[in-house]
VOGU-3710 file (C-alpha; in Angstrom, 3 decimals, decimal comma):
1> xxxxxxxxxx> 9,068/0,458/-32,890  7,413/4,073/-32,641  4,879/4,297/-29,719  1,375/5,581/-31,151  0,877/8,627/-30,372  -1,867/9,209/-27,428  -3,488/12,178/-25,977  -2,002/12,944/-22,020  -4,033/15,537/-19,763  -1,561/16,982/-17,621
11> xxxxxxxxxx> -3,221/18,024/-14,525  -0,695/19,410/-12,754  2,301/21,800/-13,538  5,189/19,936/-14,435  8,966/20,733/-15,126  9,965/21,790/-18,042  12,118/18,692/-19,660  9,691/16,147/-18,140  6,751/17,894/-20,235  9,129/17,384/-23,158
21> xxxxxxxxxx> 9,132/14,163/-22,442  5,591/13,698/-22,656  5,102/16,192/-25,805  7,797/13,971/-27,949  5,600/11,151/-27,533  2,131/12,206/-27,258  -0,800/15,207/-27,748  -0,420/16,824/-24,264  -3,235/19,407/-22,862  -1,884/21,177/-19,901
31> xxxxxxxxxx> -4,901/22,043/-17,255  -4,935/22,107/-13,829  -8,724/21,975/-12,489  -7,854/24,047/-9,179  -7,112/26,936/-11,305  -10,714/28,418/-11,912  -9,796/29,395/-15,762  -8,489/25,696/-16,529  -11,382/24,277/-15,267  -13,302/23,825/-19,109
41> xxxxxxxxxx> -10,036/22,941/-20,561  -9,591/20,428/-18,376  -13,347/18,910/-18,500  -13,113/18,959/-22,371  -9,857/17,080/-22,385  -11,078/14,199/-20,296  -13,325/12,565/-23,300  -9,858/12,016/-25,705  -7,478/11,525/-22,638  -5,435/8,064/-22,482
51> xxxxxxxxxx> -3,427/9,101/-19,740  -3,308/11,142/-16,941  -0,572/12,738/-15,141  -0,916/15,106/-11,771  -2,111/14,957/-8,279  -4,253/16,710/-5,652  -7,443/16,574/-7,650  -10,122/14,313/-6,784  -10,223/11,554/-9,966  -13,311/9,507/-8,780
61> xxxxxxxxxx> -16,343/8,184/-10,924  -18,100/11,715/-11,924  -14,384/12,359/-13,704  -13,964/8,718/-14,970  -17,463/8,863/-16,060  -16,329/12,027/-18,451  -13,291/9,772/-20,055  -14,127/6,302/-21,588  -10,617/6,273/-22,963  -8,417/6,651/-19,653
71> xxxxxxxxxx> -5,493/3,747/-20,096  -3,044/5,207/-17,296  -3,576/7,411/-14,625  -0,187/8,305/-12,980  -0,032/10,253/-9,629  2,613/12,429/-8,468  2,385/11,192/-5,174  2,585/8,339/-2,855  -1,029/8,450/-1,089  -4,093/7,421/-3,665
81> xxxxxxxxxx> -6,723/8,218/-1,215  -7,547/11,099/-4,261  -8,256/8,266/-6,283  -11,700/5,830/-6,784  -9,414/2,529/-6,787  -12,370/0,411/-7,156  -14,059/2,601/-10,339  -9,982/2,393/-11,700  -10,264/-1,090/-11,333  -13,289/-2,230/-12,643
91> xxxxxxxxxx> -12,219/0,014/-15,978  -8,937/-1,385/-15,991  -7,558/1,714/-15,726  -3,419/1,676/-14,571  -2,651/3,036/-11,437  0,790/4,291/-10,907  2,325/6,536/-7,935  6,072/7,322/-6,735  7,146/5,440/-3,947  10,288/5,379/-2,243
101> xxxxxxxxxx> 11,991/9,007/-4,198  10,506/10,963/-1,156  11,126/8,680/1,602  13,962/10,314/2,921  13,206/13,317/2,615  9,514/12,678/4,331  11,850/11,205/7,046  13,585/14,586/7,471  10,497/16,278/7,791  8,814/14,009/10,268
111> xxxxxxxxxx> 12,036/14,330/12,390  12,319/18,001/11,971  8,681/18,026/13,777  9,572/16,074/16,416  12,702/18,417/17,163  10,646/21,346/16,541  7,642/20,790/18,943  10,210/18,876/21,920  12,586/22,367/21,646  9,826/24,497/20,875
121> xxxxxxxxxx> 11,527/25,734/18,237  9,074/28,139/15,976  7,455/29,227/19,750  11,321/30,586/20,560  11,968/31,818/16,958  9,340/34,037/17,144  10,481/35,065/20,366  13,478/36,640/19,307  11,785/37,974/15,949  9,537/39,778/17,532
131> xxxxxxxxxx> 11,895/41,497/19,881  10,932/40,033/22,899  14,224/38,439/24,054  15,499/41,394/26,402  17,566/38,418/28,797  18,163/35,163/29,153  15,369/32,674/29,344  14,298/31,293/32,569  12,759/27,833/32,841  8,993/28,274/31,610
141> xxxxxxxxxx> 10,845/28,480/27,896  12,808/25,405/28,078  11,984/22,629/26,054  12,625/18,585/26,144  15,254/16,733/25,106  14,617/14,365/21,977  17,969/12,135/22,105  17,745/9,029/24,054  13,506/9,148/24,357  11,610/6,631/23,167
151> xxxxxxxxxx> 9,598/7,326/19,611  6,191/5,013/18,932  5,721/4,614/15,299  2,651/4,054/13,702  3,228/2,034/10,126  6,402/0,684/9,656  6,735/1,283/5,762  10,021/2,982/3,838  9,185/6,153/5,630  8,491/4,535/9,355
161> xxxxxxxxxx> 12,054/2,950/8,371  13,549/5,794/7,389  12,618/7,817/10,377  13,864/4,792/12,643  17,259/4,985/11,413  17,769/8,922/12,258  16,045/8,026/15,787  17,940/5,154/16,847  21,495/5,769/15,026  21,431/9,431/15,413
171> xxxxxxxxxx> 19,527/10,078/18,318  19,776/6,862/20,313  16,347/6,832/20,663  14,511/3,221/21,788  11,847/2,446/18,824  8,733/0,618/19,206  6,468/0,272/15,797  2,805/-1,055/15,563  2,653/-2,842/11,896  0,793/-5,399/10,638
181> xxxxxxxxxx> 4,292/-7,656/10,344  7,445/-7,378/11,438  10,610/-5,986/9,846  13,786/-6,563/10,115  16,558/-4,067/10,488  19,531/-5,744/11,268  21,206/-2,407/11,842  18,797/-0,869/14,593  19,209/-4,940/15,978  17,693/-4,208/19,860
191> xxxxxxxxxx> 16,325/-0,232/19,410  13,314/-1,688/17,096  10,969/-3,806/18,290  6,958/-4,286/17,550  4,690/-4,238/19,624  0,944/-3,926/20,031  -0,711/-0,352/19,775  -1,893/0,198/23,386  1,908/-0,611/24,394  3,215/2,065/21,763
201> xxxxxxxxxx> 0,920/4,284/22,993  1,254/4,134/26,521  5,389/3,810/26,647  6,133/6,355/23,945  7,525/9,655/24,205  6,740/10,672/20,945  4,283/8,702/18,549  4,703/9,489/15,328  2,248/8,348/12,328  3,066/7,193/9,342
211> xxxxxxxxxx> 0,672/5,387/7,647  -1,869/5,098/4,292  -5,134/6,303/4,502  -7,733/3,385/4,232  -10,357/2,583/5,703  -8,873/1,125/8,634  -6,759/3,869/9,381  -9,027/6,357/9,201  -9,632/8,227/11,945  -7,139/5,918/13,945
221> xxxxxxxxxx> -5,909/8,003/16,186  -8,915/9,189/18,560  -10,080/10,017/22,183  -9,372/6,838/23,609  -5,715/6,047/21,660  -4,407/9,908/22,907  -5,651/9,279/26,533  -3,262/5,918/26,271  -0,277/7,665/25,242  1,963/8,360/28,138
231> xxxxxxxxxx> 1,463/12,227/29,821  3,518/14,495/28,619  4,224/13,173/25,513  4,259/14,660/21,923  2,020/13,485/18,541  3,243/14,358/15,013  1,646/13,180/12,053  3,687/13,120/8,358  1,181/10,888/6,582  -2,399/11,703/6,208
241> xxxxxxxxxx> -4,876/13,970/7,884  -7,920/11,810/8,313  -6,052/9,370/10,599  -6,410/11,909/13,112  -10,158/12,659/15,088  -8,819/16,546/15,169  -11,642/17,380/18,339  -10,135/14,712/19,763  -6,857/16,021/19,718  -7,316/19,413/20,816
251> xxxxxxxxxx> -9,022/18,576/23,472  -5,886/16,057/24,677  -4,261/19,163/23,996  -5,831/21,907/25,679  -6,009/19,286/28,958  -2,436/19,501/28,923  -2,274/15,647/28,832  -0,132/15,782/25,210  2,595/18,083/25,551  2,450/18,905/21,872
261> xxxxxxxxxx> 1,598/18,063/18,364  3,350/18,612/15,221  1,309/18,464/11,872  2,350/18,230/8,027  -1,080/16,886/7,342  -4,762/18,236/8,084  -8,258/16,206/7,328  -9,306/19,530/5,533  -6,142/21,076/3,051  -5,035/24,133/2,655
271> xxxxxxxxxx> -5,566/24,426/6,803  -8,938/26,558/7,336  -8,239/29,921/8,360  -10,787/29,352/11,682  -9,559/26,180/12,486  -7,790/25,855/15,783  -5,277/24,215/14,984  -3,817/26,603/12,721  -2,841/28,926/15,917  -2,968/26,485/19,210
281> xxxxxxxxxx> -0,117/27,714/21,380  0,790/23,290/21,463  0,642/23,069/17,968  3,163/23,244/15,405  1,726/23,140/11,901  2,801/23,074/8,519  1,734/23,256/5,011  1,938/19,294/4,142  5,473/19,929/2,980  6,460/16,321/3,673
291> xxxxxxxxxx> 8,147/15,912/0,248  8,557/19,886/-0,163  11,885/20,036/-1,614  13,336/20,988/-5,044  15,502/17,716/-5,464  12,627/15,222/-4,365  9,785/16,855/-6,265  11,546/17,120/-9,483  12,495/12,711/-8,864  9,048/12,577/-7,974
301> xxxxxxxxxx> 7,719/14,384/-11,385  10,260/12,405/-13,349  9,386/8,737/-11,760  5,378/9,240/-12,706  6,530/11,002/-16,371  8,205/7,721/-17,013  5,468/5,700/-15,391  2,873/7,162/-17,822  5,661/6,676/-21,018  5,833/3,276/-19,902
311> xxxxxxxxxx> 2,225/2,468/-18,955  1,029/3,808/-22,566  3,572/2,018/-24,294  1,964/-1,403/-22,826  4,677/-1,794/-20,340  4,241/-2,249/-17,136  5,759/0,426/-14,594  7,518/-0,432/-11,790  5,361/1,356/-9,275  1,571/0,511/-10,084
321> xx> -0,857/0,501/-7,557  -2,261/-3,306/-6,995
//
């Protein structure tokens, strides 16, 4: 049986074979509303669109609003905080996103942050890059170990998994994890336990978050919770943005109580050029690049390509938002 054809507003670039995909089946428009000359294309696709495919735009009830025909929306991404869940609900309107294709590699980055700010990695880098290693360091440079510390994580999802596998199997590193239930890991048996957040916080050597955005976990992470954690230890934050007060951080940082913080994620993206963050001497920041490789975004594009396929053909994909 031949799937009627449907009109798809691709709102974000797309590789090659996985538009094919789309263009087989359905009418595709192409228009990204970042990019200032797409903007009318994309606003006069939205009244015939049935699906939707992208990410990093805002789809809330002003762009709903604009298409009474929207069947499937299907996110290249893991966080929906861009999305209006309850305007998508009371349409009826599909949710899909890509779980689990960038855990791992999420993982990688998280732990690449944590190794980063304990060595001081980019700090000594630069060092040597800009010709200023004329002898051997003396012990102001050093940095901290990572193996055999003790890593707090906040969320304990396939990416707070993930990252507890390369801490305690590769790094012999104790975990603690503050979840809403616990999980078991038969392979990490003793190095993972849960435990209640002002005990993460205040036996941790690095706490590392990675949650969803909701409202409960916004703005999380505060004054109070980075005075708990112990002195001297390091933050790093591979999830979302908002879950961090950023004030409140900087000035745990600039009291010297947090050794350092490493950051994929900012409540305000791309980074503000006058934001402190962006050049704290504690501070090791990156461009959310979480999921920033050529192998995971392509599985990423082609998981919500087949989501949409699926979701137009009356089929139910197997990652939909509930």
């Amino acid at each position: 049986m031949t799937t009627k054809r449907k009109n798809v507003l691709v709102f974000r670039e797309l590789p090659p074979d996985q538009l094919s995909r789309l263009q087989a089946e359905h009418a595709v428009t192409v228009a990204d509303p970042r990019v200032q000359d797409q903007v009318a294309a994309f606003t006069a696709a939205l009244p015939a669109a049935q699906g939707l495919i992208g990410s990093s735009v805002r789809i809330d009830e002003a762009v709903l609003a604009q298409a009474p025909r929207i069947e499937v929306v299907s996110s290249i991404s893991v966080g929906v905080d861009n999305y209006d869940l309850p305007a998508l609900r009371r349409r009826g309107i599909l949710l899909c996103n890509t779980p689990g294709v960038l855990t791992e590699t999420t993982a990688d980055t998280i732990f690449a942050l944590m190794l980063a700010t304990s060595r001081r990695l980019v700090e000594l880098a630069l060092h040597v890059r800009e010709g200023r290693w004329t002898r051997n360091i003396g012990e102001s440079m050093f940095g901290w170990d990572v193996h055999a510390k003790t890593l707090g994580i906040l969320g304990f999802g396939r990416i707070g998994q993930a990252l507890a596998r390369r801490a305690a199997l590769g790094f012999g590193m104790q975990v603690l994890y503050h979840n809403p239930s616990a999980v078991d890991l038969p392979e990490l048996g003793a190095r993972a336990r849960r435990v209640p957040l002002d005990a993460l916080l205040g036996q941790s050597d690095f706490v590392a978050a990675t949650l969803p955005l909701t409202d409960e976990t916004r703005g999380l992470m505060g004054a109070a919770e980075f005075a708990a954690m112990k002195r001297g230890a390091i933050f790093v934050n591979g999830s979302r943005g908002a879950i961090v007060q950023e004030d409140a951080l900087l000035a745990t940082l600039d009291s010297g109580h947090l050794r350092a913080a490493g950051l994929d994620v900012f409540a305000v993206e791309p980074l503000p050029l006058d934001s402190p963050l962006r050049t704290h001497a504690r501070v090791t920041a990156l461009p959310h690049i979480g999921s920033a490789t050529h192998e995971t975004r392509y599985a990423m594009a082609e998981l919500a390509t087949t989501n949409l396929l699926q979701g137009l053909a009356g089929q139910r994909p197997g990652t939909v938002v509930d």
